[in-house]
C-alpha positions in Angstrom: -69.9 -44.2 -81.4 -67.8 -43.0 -78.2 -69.3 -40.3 -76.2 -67.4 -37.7 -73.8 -67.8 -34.8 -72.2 -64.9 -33.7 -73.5 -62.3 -34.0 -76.6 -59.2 -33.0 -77.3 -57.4 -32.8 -80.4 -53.4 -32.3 -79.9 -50.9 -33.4 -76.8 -49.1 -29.9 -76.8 -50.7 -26.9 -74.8 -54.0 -29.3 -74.9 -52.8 -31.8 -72.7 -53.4 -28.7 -69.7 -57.2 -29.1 -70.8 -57.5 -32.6 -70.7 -55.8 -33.2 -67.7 -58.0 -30.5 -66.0 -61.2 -32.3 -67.7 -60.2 -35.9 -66.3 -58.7 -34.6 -62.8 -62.7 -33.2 -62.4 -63.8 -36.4 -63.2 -65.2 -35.6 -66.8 -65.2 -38.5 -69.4 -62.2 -37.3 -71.9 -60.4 -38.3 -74.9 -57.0 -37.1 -75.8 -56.3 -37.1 -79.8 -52.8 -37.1 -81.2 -51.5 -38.1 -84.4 -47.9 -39.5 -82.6 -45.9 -40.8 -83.1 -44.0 -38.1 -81.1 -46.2 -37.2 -78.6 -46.3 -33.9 -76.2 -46.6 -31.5 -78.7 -45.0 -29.5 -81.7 -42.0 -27.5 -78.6 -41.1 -30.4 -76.8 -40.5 -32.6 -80.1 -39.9 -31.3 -82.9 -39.6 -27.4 -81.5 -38.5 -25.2 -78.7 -36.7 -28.0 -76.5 -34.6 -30.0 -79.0 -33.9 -26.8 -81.2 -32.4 -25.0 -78.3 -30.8 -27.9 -77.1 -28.9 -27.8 -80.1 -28.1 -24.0 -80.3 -27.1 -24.2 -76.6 -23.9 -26.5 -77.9 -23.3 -23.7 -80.8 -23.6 -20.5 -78.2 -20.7 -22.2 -76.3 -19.1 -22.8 -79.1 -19.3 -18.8 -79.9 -18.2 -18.2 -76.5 -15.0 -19.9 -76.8 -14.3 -18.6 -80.6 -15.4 -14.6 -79.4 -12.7 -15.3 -76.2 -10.0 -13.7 -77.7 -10.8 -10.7 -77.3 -10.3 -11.0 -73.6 -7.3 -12.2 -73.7 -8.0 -15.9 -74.0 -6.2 -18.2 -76.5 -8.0 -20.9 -76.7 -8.6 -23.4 -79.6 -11.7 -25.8 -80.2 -9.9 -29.4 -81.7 -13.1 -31.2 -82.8 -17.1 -31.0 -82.7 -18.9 -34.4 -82.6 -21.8 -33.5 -84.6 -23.2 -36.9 -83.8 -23.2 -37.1 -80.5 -24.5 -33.6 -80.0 -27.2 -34.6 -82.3 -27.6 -38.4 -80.8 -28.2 -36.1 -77.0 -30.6 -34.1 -78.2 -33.2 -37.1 -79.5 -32.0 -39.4 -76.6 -33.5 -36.2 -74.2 -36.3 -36.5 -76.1 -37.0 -40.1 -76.5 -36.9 -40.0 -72.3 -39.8 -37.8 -72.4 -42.1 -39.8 -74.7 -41.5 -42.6 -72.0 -42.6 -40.3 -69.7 -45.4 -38.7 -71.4 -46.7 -42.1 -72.1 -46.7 -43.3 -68.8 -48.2 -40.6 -67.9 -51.0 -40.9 -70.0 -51.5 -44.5 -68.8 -52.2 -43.3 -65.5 -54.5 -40.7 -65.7 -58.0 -41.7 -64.7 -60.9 -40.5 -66.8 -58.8 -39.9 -69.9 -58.9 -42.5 -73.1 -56.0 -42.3 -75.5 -56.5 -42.0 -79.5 -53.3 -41.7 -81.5 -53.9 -41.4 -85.2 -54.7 -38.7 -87.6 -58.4 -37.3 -87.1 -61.2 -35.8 -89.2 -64.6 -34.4 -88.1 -67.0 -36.6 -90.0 -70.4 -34.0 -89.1 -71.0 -31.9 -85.9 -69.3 -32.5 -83.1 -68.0 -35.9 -84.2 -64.5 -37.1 -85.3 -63.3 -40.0 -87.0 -59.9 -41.7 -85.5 -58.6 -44.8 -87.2 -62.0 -45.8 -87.6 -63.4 -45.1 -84.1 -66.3 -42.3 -84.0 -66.0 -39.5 -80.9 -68.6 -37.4 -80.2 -67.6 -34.5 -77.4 -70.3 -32.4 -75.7 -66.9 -29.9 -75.7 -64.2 -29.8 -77.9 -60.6 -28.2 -77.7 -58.5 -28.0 -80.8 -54.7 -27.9 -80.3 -53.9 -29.2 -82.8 -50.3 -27.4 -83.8 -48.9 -26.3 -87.2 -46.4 -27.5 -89.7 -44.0 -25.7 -91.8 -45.2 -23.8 -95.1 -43.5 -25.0 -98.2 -44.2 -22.4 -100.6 -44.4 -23.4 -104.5 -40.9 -23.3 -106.0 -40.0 -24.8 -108.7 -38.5 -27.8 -109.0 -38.6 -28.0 -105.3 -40.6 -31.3 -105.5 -37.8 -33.3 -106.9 -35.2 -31.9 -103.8 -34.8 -33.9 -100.8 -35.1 -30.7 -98.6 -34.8 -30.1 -94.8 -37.3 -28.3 -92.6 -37.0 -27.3 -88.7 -38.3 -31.2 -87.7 -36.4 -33.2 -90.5 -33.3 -31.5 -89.7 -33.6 -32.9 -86.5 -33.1 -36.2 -88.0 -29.6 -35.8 -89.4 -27.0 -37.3 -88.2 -24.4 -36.4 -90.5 -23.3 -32.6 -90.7 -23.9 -30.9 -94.2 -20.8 -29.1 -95.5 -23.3 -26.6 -96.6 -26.4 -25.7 -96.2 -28.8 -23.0 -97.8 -31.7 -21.8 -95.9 -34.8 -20.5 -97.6 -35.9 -17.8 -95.1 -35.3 -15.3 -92.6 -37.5 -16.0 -90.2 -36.4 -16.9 -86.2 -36.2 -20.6 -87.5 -34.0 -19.7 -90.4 -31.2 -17.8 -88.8 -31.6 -19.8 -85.6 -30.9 -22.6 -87.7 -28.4 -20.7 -89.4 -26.9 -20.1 -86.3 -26.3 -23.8 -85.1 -24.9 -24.9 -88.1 -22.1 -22.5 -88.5 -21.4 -22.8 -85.4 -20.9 -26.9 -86.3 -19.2 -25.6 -89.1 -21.5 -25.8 -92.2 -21.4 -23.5 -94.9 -24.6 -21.6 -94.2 -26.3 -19.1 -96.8 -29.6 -17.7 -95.5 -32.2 -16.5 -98.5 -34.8 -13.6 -97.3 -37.1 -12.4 -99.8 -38.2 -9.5 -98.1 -35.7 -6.4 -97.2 -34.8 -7.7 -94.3 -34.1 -11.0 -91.4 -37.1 -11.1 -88.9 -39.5 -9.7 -90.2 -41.9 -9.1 -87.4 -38.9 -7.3 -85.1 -38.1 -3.5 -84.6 -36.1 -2.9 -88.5 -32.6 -1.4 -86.4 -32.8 -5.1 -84.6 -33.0 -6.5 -87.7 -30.2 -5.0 -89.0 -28.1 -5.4 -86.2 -28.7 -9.0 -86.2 -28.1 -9.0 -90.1 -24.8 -7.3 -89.6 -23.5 -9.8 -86.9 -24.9 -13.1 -88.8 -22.6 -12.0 -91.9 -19.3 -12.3 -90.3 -20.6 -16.2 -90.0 -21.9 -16.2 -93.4 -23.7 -15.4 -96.3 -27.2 -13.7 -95.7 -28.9 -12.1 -99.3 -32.0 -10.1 -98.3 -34.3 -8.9 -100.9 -34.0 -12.2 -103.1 -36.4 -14.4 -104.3 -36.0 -18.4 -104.6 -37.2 -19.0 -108.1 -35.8 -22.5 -108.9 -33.7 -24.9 -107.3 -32.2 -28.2 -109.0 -29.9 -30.8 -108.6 -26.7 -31.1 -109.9 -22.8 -32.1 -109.6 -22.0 -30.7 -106.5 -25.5 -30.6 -104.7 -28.5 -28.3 -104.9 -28.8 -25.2 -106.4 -31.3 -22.5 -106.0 -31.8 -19.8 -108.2 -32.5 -16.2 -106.6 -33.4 -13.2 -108.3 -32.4 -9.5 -106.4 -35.7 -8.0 -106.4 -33.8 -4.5 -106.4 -32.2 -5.4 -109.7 -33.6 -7.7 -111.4 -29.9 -9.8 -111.4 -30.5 -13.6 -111.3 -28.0 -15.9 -109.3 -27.2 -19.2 -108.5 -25.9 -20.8 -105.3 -25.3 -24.4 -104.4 -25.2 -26.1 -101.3 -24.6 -29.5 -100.4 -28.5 -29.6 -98.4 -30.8 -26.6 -98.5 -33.4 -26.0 -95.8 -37.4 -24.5 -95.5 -37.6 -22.3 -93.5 -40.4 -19.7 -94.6 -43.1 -20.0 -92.2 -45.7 -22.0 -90.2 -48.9 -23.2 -91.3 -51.8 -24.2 -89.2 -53.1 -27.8 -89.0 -56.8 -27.2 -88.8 -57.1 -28.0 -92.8 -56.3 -31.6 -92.2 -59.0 -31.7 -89.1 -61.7 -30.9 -91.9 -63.1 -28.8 -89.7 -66.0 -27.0 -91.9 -67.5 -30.4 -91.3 -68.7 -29.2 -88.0 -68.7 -25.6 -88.9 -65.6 -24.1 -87.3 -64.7 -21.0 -89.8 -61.1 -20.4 -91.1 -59.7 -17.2 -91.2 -57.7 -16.2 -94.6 -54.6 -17.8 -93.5 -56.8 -21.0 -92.7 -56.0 -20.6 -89.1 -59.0 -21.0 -86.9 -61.1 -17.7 -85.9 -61.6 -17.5 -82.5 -62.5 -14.8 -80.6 -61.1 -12.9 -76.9 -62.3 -16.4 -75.3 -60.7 -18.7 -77.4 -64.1 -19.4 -78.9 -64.5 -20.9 -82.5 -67.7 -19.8 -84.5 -69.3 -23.2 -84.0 -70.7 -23.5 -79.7 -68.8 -25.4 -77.6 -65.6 -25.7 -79.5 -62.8 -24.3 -78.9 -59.3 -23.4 -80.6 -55.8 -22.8 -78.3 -52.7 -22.3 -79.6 -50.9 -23.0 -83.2 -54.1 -23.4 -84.7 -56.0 -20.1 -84.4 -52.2 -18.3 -85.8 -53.0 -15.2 -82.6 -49.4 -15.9 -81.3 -47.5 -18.9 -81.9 -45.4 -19.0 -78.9 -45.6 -21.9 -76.4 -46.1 -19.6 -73.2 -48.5 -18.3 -75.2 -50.2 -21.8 -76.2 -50.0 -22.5 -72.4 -51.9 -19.5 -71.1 -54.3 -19.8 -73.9 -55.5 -23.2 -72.6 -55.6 -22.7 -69.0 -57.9 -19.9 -69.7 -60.1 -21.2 -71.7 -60.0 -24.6 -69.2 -60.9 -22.0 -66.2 -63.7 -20.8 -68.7 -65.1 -24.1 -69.1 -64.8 -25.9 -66.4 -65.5 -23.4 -63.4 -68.0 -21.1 -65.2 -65.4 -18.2 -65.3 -65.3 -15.7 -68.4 -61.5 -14.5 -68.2 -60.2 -13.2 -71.7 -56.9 -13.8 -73.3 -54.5 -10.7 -73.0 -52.2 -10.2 -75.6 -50.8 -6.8 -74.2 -47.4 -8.4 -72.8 -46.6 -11.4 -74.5 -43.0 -11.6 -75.1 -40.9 -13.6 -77.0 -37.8 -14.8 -78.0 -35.0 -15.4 -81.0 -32.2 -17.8 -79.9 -29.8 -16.2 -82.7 -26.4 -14.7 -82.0 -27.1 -12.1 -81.0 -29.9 -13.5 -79.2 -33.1 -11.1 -79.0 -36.2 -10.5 -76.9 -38.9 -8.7 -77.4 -42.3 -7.7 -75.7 -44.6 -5.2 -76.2 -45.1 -2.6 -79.6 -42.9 -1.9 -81.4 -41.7 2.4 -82.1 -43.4 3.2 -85.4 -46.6 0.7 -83.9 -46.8 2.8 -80.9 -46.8 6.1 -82.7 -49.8 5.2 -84.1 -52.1 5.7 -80.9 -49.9 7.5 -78.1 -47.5 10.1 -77.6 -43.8 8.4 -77.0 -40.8 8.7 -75.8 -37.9 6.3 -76.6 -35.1 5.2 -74.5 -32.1 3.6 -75.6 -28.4 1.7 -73.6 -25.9 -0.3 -75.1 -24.6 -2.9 -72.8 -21.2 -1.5 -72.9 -22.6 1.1 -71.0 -23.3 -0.8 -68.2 -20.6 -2.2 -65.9 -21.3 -6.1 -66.2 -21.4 -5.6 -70.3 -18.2 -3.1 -70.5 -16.4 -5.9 -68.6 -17.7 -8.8 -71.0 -16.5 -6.0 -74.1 -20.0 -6.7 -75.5 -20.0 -3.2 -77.7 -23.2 -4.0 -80.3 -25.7 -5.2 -77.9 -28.5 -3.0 -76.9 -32.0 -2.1 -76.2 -34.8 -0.2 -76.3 -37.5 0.8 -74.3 -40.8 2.8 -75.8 -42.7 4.7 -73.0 -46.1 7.0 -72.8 -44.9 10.3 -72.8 -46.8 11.8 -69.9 -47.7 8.4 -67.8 -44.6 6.9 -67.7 -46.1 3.6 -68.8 -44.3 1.0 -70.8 -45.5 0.4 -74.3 -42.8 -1.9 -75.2 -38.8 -2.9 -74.7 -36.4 -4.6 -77.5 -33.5 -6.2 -76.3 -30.6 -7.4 -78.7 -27.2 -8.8 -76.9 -26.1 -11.5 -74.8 -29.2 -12.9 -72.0 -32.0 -10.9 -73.4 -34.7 -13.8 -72.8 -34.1 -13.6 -69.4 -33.5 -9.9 -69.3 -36.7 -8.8 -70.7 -38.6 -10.7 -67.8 -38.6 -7.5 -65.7 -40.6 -5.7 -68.3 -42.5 -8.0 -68.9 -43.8 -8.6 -64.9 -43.8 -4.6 -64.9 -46.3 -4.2 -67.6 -48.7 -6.9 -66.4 -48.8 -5.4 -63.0 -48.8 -1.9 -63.7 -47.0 -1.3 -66.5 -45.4 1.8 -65.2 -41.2 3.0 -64.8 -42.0 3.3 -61.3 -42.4 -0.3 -60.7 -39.1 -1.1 -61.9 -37.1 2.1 -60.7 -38.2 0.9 -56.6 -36.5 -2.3 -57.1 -32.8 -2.0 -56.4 -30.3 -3.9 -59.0 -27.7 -5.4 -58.5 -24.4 -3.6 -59.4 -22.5 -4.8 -62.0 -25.1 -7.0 -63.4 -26.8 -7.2 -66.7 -30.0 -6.2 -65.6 -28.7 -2.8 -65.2 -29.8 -2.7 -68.7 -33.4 -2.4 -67.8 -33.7 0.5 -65.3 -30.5 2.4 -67.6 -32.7 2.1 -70.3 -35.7 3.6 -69.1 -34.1 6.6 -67.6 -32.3 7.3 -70.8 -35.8 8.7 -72.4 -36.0 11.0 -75.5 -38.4 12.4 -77.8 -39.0 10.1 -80.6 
């Protein structure tokens, strides 16, 4: 048995705690299954995913150029070697995670897949840990859901699909999710075939329903998207894979076949394969991890950051998670985790960002009013012809403050920043109103949009 002060389970977000741990001269263990290391984003994620769609948006920026005037003509994608950068960016930072890991004093290094065994105690190939304090960070992985026939199918997911090094001619992607028609995205872009399957009655689920039906309209001049359609079956046969989908509205059963298909329904937290009950941390009823405003499991002393407790399963979020709950531990604080303005992002086209509530969410508890600018309404988008684009700002009728902005059109990750640094520090039209934008620029959007408020 192999005591520490501290353990760690996962090299994502938890690395922040264990560096913390080891840099205050705390006995630590770091616990990853490999053998990518560095977390769910960097590997298999965030970083080579929008590596990937950062190749197709320039590839929509060329094909969209025509109507400015531009005749120009894109003579051949090298799927490979898009694909081959991608993993060699990655493979660099294993070496330099590694090394990393080497050198840090205090900190020993398990890689292997990990159980707790009784209280406080995990097994890792074969070596017992015992940690006075333990931080779970230990990611998700995609939900497959039960479809028929789907066990005999060489699918894709998000991380497999990261593996291919040949380009499908087609591709049909179970989902509507942001992994599905980012996905979705790349791919036609590359010039697959791409059918996206949504079972509910629309793409994005989770986003404001005009967004989504924006994004649905755009997405369908690139290719096929069926919302309302249930996967029943999918098969093999002459000319690929096959799924069978059944319009919920109807009743109508189809088939489509595709030379690959794709998962992309949903996340799934890895806690289940920690066995955590053994040392009686409680699951919630999507067998994430409970915690509470400090990141606190139902068992003392252990903690759960990130994927694994399903609050929001953004890496920004992940990151402020852990540092919070290392400040807790470490230096005797008792911050809580704020959820008020986390935002996040969909790297689609059009891409979308969102923080905040959304209109009919709001409604529920305060009196709104709604604001609304297309980017073509603004001088920087009317001279970049960008028509569709918009967004959307909720506001407190009476206080002015910001309950929440949705942003659809070209830059909206970066544009929403500005809202989301208002409504941390204030969270009031004011804030943003006294700084003075540049003119044109797209962040006219912001400041437009908030003086352009209705009743909802």
């Amino acid at each position: 048995m192999s005591n520490y002060d501290v353990v760690v389970i996962g090299s994502g977000c938890g690395t922040l705690i264990s560096d913390e741990a080891a840099s205050k001269g705390l006995k630590t263990a770091l616990i990853d299954k490999g053998p990518l290391i560095g977390g769910t984003c960097l590997n298999l994620g965030c970083i080579p995913s929008k590596t990937l769609i950062f190749v197709a948006d320039r590839i929509l920026e060329i094909e969209e150029s025509k109507k400015l005037g531009i005749d120009a003509e894109i003579k051949n994608i090298d799927f490979r070697a898009v694909m081959e950068r991608m993993r060699k960016s990655r493979q660099e930072s294993q070496v330099y995670i590694r090394e990393g890991i080497k050198e840090q004093k205090n900190l020993d290094f398990y890689e292997g897949e990990c159980q707790f065994v009784s209280d406080y105690t995990l097994d890792v190939n074969g070596n017992k840990l015992k940690g006075e304090n333990i931080f779970i960070a230990s990611g998700s992985r995609p939900f497959i859901p039960p479809i028929k026939g789907l066990e005999n199918i060489d699918y894709l997911t998000n991380e497999s699909a990261l593996e291919l090094k040949d380009r499908p001619d087609s591709l049909i992607i179970i989902g509507g999710g942001y992994i599905a028609v980012e996905y979705g995205h790349f791919f036609a872009a590359m010039g697959t075939r791409v059918t996206i399957i949504e079972m509910a009655d629309r793409l994005v689920l989770s986003e404001e329903p005009e967004i989504s039906g924006l994004l649905k309209s755009e997405l369908s001049k690139r290719m096929a998207v069926y919302t309302n359609a249930q996967a029943e079956e999918v098969r093999k046969n002459r000319n690929g894979i096959s799924v069978v989908i059944v319009d919920k509205k109807s009743g109508e059963e189809s088939e489509l076949t595709a030379q690959k298909i794709m998962m992309a329904v949903g996340r799934r937290s890895n806690a289940d394969l920690l066995k955590v009950e053994a040392t009686g941390v409680e699951l919630d009823n999507r067998d994430f991890i409970k915690v509470n405003e400090y990141m606190e499991t139902s068992k003392k002393n252990i903690y759960a950051v990130g994927d694994a407790n399903g609050q929001q399963m953004f890496t920004h979020m992940a990151n402020r998670e852990a540092a919070i709950v290392a400040q807790n531990v470490f230096y005797g604080t008792r911050l809580k985790v704020d959820y008020t303005a986390v935002p996040h992002a969909v790297y689609s086209h059009p891409q979308i960002a969102v923080v905040g509530l959304k209109e009919e969410e709001a409604k529920k508890n305060h009196e709104i009013i709604v604001g609304r600018t297309k980017y073509f309404d603004i001088g920087k988008g009317e001279a970049m012809l960008e028509k569709e684009g918009y967004a959307k700002a909720i506001v407190e009728k009476g206080t002015d403050r910001i309950l929440g902005c949705h942003i659809i059109g070209p830059s909206a990750p970066e544009l929403i920043q500005e809202i989301v640094n208002a409504m941390t520090s204030g969270g009031h039209i004011e804030e943003i109103n006294q700084g003075i934008h540049i003119h044109p620029a797209l962040s006219e959007l912001v400041p437009t949009t908030l003086n352009s408020l209705e009743e909802s």
